[in-house]
C-alpha positions in Angstrom: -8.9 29.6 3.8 -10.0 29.0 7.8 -13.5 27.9 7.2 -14.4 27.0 10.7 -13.2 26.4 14.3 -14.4 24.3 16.8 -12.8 24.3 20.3 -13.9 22.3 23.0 -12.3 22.6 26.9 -9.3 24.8 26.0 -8.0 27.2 28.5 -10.9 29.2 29.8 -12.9 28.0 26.3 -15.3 25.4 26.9 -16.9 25.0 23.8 -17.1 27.3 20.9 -17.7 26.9 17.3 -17.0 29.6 14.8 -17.3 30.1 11.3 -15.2 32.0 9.2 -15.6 34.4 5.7 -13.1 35.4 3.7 -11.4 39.0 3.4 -10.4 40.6 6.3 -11.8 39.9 10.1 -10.9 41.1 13.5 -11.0 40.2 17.2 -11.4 42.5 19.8 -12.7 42.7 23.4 -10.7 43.7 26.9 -8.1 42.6 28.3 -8.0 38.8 29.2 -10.9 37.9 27.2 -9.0 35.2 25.6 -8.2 36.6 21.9 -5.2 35.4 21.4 -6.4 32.2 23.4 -8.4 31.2 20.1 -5.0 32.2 18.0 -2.9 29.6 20.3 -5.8 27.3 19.9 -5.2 27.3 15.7 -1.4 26.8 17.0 -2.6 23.8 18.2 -4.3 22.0 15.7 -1.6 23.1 13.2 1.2 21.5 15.0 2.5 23.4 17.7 3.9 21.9 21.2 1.3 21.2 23.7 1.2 20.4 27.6 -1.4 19.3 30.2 -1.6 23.3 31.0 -4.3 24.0 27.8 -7.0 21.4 29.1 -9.5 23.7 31.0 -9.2 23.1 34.5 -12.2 20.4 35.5 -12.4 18.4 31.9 -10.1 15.4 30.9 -9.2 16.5 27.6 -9.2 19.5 25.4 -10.1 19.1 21.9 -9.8 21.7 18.9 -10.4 21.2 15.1 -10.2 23.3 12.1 -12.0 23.0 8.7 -9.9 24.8 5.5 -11.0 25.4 1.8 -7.6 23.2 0.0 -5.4 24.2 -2.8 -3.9 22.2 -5.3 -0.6 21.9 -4.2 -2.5 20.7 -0.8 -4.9 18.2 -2.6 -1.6 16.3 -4.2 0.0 16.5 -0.7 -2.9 15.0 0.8 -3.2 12.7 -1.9 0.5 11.2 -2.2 -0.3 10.3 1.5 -3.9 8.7 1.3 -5.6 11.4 3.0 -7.6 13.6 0.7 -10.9 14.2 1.5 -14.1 14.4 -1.4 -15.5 18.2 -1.1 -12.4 20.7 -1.0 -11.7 21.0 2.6 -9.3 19.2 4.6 -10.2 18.6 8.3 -7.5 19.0 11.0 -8.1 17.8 14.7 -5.8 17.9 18.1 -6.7 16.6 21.3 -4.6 16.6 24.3 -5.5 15.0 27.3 -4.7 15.9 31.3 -1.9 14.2 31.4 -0.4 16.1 28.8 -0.6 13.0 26.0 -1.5 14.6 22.2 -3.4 12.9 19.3 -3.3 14.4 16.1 -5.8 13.8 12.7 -6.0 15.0 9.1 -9.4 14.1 8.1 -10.1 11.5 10.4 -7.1 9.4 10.1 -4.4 9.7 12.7 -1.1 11.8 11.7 2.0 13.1 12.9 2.8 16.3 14.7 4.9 16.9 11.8 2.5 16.4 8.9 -0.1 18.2 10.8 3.2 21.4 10.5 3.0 20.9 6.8 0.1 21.2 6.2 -0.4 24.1 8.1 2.7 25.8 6.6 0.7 25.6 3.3 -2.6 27.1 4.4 -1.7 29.8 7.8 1.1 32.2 8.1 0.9 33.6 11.9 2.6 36.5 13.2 2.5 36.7 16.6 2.4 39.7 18.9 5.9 39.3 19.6 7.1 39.5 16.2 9.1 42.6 16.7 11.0 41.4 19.3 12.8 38.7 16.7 13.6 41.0 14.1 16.1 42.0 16.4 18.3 38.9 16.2 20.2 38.7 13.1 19.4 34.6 12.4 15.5 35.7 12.0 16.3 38.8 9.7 18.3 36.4 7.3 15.4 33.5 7.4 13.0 36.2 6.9 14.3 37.7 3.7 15.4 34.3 2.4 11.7 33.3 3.3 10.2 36.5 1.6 12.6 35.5 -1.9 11.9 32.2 -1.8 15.2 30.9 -1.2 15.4 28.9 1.7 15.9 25.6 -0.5 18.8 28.0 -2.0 19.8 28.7 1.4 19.4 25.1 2.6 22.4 23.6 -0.5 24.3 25.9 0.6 24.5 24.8 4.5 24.6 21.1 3.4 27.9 22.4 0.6 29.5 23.8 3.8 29.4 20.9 5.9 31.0 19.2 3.4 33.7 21.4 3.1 33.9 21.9 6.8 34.3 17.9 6.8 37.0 17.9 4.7 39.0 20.5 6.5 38.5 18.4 9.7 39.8 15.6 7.9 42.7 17.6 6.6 43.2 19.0 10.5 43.1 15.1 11.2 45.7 13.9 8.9 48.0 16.8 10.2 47.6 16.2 14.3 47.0 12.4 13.5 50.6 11.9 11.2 52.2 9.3 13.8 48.8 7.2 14.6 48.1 6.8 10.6 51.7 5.5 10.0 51.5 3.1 12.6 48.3 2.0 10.6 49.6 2.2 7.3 52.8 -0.3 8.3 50.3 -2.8 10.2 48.2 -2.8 6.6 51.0 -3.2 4.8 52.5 -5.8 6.5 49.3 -7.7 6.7 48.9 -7.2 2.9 52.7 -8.3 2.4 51.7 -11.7 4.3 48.7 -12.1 1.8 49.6 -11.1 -1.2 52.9 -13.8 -0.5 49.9 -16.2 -0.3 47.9 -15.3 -2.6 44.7 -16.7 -2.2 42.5 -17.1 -4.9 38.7 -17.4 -5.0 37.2 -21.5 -4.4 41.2 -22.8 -4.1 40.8 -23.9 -0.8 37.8 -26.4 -1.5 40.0 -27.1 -5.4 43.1 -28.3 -2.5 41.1 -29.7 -0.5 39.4 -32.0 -2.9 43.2 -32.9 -4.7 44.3 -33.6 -1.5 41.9 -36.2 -0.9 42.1 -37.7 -4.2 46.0 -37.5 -4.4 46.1 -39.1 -0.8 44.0 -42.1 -1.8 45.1 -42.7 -5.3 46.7 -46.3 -4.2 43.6 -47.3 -3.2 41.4 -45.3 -6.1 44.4 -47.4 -8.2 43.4 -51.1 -7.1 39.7 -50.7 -6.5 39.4 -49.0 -10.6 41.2 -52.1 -11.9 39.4 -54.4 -10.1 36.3 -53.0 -11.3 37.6 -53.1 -14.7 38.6 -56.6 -14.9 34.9 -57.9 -13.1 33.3 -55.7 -15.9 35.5 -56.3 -19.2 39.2 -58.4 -18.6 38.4 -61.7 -15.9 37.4 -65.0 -17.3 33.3 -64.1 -16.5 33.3 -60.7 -17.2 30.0 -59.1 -16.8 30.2 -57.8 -20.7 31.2 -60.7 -22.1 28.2 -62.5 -20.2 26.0 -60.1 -20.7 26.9 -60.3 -24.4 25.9 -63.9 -24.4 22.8 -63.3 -22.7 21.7 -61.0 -25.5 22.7 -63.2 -28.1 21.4 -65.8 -27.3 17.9 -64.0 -26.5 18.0 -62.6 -29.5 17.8 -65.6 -31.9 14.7 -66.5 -29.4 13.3 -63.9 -29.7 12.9 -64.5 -33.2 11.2 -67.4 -32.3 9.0 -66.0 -29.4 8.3 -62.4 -29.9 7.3 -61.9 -26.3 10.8 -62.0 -25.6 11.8 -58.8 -27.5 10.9 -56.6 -24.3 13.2 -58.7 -22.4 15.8 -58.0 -24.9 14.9 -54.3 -25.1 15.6 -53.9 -21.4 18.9 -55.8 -21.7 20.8 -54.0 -25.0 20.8 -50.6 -23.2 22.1 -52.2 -20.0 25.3 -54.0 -22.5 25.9 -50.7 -23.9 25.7 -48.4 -20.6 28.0 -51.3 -19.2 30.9 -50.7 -21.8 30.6 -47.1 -22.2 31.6 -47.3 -18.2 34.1 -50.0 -18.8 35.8 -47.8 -21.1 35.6 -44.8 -19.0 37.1 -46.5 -15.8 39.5 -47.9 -18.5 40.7 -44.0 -19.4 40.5 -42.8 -16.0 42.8 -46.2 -14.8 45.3 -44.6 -17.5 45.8 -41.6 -15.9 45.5 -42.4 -12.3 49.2 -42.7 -10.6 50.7 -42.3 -7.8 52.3 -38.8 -7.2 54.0 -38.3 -3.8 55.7 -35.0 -5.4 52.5 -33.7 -6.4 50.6 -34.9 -3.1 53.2 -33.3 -0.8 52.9 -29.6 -2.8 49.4 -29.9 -2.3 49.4 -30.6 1.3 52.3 -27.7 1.7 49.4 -25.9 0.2 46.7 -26.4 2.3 48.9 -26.1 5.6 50.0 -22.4 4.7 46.4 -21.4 3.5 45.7 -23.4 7.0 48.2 -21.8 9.1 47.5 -18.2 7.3 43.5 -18.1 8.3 44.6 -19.0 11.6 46.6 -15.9 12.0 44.0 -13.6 10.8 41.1 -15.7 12.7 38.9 -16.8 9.9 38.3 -20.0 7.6 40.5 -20.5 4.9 38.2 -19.9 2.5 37.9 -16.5 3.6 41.4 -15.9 2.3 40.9 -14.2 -0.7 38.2 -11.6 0.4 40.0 -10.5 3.4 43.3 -9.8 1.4 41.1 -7.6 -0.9 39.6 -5.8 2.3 42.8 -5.2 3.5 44.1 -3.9 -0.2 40.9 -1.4 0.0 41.7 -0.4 3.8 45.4 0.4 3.2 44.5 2.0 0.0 42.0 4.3 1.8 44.3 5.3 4.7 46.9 6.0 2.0 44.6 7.9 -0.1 43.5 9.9 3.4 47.4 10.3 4.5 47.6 11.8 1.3 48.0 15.3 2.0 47.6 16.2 -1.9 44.8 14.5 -2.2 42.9 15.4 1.0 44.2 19.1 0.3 42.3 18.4 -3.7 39.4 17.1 -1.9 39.0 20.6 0.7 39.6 22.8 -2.7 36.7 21.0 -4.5 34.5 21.5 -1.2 35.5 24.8 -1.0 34.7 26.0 -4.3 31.2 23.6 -4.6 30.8 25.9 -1.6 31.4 28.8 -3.3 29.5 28.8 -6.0 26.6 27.8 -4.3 26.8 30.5 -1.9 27.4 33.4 -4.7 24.3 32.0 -6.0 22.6 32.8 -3.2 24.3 36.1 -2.8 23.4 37.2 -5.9 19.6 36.5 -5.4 20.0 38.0 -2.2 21.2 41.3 -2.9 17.8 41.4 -5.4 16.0 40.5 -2.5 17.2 42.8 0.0 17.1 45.9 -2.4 13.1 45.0 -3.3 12.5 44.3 0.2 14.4 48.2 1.3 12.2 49.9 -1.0 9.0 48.3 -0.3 9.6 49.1 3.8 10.7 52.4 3.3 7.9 53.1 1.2 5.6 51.7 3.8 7.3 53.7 6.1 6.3 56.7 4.8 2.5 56.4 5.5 3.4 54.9 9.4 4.4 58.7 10.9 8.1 57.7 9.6 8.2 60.3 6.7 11.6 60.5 5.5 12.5 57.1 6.8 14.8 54.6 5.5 14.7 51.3 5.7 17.9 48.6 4.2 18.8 45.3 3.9 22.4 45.1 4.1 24.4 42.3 3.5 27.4 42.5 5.0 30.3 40.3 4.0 31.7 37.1 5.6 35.7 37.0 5.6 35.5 33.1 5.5 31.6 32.5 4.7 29.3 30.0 7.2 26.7 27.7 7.0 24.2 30.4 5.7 26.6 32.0 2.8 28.8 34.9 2.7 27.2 37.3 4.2 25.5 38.3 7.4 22.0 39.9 6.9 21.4 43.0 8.7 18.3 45.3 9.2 19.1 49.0 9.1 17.1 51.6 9.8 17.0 56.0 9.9 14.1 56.8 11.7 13.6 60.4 9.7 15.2 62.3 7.0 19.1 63.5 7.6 20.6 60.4 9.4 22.5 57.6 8.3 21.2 53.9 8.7 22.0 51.7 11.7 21.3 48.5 13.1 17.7 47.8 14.0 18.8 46.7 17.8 20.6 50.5 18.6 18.3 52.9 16.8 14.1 51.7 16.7 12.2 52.8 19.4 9.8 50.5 20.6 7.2 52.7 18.8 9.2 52.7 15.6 10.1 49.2 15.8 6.4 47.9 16.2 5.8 50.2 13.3 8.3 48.9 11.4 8.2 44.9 12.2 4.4 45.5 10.8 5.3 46.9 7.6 7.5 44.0 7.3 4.6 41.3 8.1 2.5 42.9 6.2 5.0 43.2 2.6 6.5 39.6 3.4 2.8 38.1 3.3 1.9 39.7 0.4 4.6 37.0 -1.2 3.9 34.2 0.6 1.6 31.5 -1.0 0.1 30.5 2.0 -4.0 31.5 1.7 -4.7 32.5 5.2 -2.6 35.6 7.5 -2.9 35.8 10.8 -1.6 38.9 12.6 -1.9 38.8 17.0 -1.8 42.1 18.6 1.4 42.8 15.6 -0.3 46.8 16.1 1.1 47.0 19.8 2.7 50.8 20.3 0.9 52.1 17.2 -1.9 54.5 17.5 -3.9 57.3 15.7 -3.6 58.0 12.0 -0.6 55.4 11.9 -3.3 52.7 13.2 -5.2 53.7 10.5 -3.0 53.2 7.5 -2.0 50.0 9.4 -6.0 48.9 9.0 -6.1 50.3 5.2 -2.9 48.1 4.6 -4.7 45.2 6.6 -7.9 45.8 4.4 -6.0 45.5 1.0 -4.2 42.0 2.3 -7.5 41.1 2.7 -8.8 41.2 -0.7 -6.7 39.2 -2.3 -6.2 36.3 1.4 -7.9 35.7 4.3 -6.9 37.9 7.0 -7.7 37.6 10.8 -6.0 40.2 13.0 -6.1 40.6 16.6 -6.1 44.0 17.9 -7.0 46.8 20.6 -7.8 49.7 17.9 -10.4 50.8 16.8 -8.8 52.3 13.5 -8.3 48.8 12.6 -11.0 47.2 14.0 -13.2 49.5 11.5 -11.5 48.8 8.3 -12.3 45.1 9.0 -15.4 43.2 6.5 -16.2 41.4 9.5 -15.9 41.8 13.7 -15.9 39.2 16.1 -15.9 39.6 19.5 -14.6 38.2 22.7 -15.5 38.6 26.3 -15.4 36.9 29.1 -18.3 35.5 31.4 -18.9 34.2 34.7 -20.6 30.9 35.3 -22.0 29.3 38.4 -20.2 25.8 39.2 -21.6 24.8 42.2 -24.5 23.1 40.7 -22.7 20.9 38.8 -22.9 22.6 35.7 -21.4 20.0 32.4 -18.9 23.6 31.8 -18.0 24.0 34.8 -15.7 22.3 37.7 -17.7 21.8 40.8 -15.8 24.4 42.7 -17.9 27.7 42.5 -17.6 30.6 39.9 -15.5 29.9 37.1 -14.6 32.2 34.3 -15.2 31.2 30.5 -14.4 32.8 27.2 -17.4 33.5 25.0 -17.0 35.1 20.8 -20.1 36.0 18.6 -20.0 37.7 15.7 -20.8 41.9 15.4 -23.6 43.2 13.6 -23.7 47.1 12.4 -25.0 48.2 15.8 -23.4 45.7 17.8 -19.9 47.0 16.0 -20.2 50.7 16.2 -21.0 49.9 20.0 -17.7 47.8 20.5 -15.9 50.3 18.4 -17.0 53.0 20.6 -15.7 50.9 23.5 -12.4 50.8 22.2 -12.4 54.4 21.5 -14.2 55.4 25.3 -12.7 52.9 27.6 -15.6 52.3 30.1 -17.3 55.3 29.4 -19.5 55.3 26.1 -20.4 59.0 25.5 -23.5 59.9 22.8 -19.5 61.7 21.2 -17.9 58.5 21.2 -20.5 56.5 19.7 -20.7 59.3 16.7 -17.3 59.0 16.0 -17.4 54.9 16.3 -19.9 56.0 13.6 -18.1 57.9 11.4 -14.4 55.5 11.6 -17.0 52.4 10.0 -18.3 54.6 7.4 -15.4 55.7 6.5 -14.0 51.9 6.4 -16.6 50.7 4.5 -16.1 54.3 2.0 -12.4 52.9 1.7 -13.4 49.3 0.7 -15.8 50.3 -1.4 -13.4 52.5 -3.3 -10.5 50.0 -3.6 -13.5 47.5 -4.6 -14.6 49.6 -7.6 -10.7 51.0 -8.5 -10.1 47.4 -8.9 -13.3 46.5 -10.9 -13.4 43.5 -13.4 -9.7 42.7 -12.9 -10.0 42.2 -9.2 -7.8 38.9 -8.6 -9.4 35.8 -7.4 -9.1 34.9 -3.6 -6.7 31.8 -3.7 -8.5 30.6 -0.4 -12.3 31.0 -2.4 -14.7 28.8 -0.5 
């Protein structure tokens, strides 16, 4: 859960430092007293956009950080990406500075915009004070109920199935418009394949010919210079073996004499044997050594087609062989994509991948969207909608798209005795706040996420309704953190806890470190409610300027009864209250 907030230079906020309990609190004060500044402000530091317009006018840079109680899930997160913290709380921080620049840290160590998002999507679910006004398009009523079931991972396989599918028809479409173009292609492939495979190439002949070649072309000479070296070593009168041979005889029979000697002789007798092993081996390779014009002019036919063929296709000859099996694998693919059978087998598998990811996610859907019809109708019921109907319907796509088969639709019968229609034509703007609440407030019961934040979400409710709205508000908040924004006092008094927000007026000229040096500036100030200071603010709500000893009785009487109500629900749930999953 939010344990504390500290904000430093934001807007008309130029420093505040809150701390926050668990259960359910509220914000209240007039109009313009900055409440939902402090709700933009957690924006902030949980990843939303920022500009040079949030710096208070007069400072450099406006600063904002948020302390929460972590999960699990959130410890791991933090931990895969070296930064955990030691005591259970993770410490998020956003500065942006007058020229609009933006830093952003996760317990002291700089982060992205984006991580600073995912964290904040595991620990805060806002709903802003224009909430209602999305449920009328039909893209947020199908992310919501996908969000509410848990399937937008569903939902997400199935958009990525349908852009493959949608890629093969394209390539289908392509192969149809592109027929002429392609077969142009094809026959430039071919032929080029043709020219290569006439050749072919194979892998290291170039440097094989190359070094035949050579030897082939200088075999006269290789011819002479081996037998000459054969007859100096083993066949002229002098031969080196034969006088080698001497030497060693006659050095051995001294040696037999002088024994100093023998290391003479043990130098020479390996140098008389390496010196006929070589004499015999220039003697086999003199044996089949000839001269072979046949054979040399096939060879250098050879190298002056592999020659004149890498020329062609600009690249060395020993390239050959790996361009003629690129060009096999090009032709091969533009056949296999001319193919209308096989592009029309590839579009069939896409189509049913497609398909049975999407009925997947029909199915699931259609669970959803009956659970989530009953539970706002039913909620309905206590809002000053008796005999109201509220329905999911899922209405079917010809074709399908990118999110399934079906479009989501929100439909709505205002009383008992008329038939559901479309959220857009029916809800008045009453009914629809109504409604968009009931909806906030079902949806975050499912969501993990430890901390609910509702801003000014009770806009065009009033009386008993507002009432039930806090009762619902109070229940949320026993098993989450709720913080809730609001003008009414029938919510304000179900609330554990009351903070409010006004707004001051502080002397500049004097150089003040809050202010700007201009005059009288206005600042947002919060502090916490205690009994009194509560059923004097609650009064205020209820009076408008004028607090009567009447209003103040009643302001009275709406706490007691809140705290009755949470007292009750405290006891009905006894020993198997559940735990708060944000516990401090």
């Amino acid at each position: 859960m939010l344990r504390s907030l500290s904000i430093r230079d934001f807007v008309i906020v130029d420093t505040l430092d809150l701390d926050f309990s668990s259960g359910f609190t509220v914000f209240t004060g007039e109009t313009g007293a900055g409440k939902s500044i402090l709700i933009d402000a957690l924006a902030l530091v949980l990843g939303e956009r920022a500009d040079a317009g949030v710096v208070r006018e007069g400072a450099s840079r406006a600063s904002i950080g948020a302390t929460f109680s972590t999960h699990a899930a959130l410890d791991d997160w933090l931990t895969e990406r070296e930064l955990a913290g030691d005591d259970g709380t993770v410490l998020l921080r956003r500065t942006v500075d007058a020229s609009g620049r933006s830093k952003a840290f996760i317990n002291g160590a700089a982060a992205t915009l984006a991580q600073l998002r995912e964290v904040g999507d595991q620990l805060v679910d806002i709903h802003g004070q224009h909430a209602h006004q999305l449920l009328l398009r039909p893209d947020a009523q199908r992310h919501l109920l996908d969000a509410h079931a848990g399937l937008t991972e569903q939902a997400g396989a199935v958009a990525e199935a349908w852009r493959a599918w949608r890629a093969c028809v394209r390539q289908r479409e392509a192969v149809e418009h592109q027929s002429r173009e392609m077969q142009l292609e094809r026959e430039r492939l071919e032929w080029q394949v043709g020219e290569l495979d006439k050749l072919a190439p194979q892998p290291g002949e170039w440097e094989e010919t190359q070094s035949e070649y050579n030897r082939l072309s200088h075999a006269a000479g290789l011819i002479d210079g081996s037998r000459a070296a054969l007859d100096a070593l083993s066949e002229a009168d002098g031969a080196v073996i034969s006088v080698l041979n001497g030497v060693v005889h006659r050095l051995q029979s001294l040696a037999d004499v002088d024994p100093a000697l023998r290391d003479v002789l043990a130098a020479l007798e390996p140098a008389l044997v390496q010196t006929e092993e070589a004499a015999h081996s220039l003697n086999r390779y003199v044996d089949r050594l000839e001269l072979d014009p046949e054979r040399l002019q096939t060879v250098e036919a050879r190298m002056q087609a592999l020659h004149t063929a890498a020329r062609k296709f600009r690249l060395p000859p020993e390239q050959l062989p790996d361009e003629l099996l690129a060009r096999r694998q090009q032709l091969d693919d533009l056949q296999a994509a001319q193919d209308i059978n096989k592009v029309l087998a590839r579009e069939a598998a896409a189509r049913a991948a497609y398909l049975t990811l999407a009925k997947h996610l029909s199915g699931a859907r259609k669970a959803a969207a009956e659970a989530l019809s009953a539970a706002v109708t039913e909620a309905m019921q206590g809002l000053s909608m008796a005999g109201g109907l509220f329905a999911v319907a899922l209405n079917a796509l010809e074709d399908g798209q990118s999110h399934g088969l079906e479009q989501v639709e929100f439909l709505v019968a205002g009383h008992a005795g008329v038939s559901p229609r479309p959220l857009a034509k029916v809800a008045s703007g009453g009914e629809l706040a109504r409604i968009s609440l009931a909806i906030s407030v079902i949806t975050s019961e499912a969501a993990p996420t430890p901390t609910l934040i509702f801003d000014e979400v009770d806009t065009g409710i009033g009386g008993a309704v507002a009432e039930v709205v806090g009762r619902r508000l109070q229940e949320l908040g026993r098993a989450r953190q709720v913080l809730c924004v609001t003008h009414l006092p029938q919510v304000a008094a179900q609330a554990g806890s009351h903070l409010l927000v006004s707004k001051e007026t502080v002397d500049a000229t004097k150089g003040s470190a809050h202010g700007n040096g201009k005059g009288p500036v206005t600042r947002s100030r919060i502090r916490a409610l205690d009994a009194e200071g509560r059923v004097t603010e609650t009064a205020r709500m209820l009076g408008g300027a004028t607090v009567t000893a009447t209003t103040m009785q009643h302001a009275e009487e709406m706490l007691a009864q809140g705290a009755r109500a949470a007292a009750a629900n405290s006891a009905r749930e006894g020993g198997n209250r559940r735990p708060r999953r944000a516990a401090s």
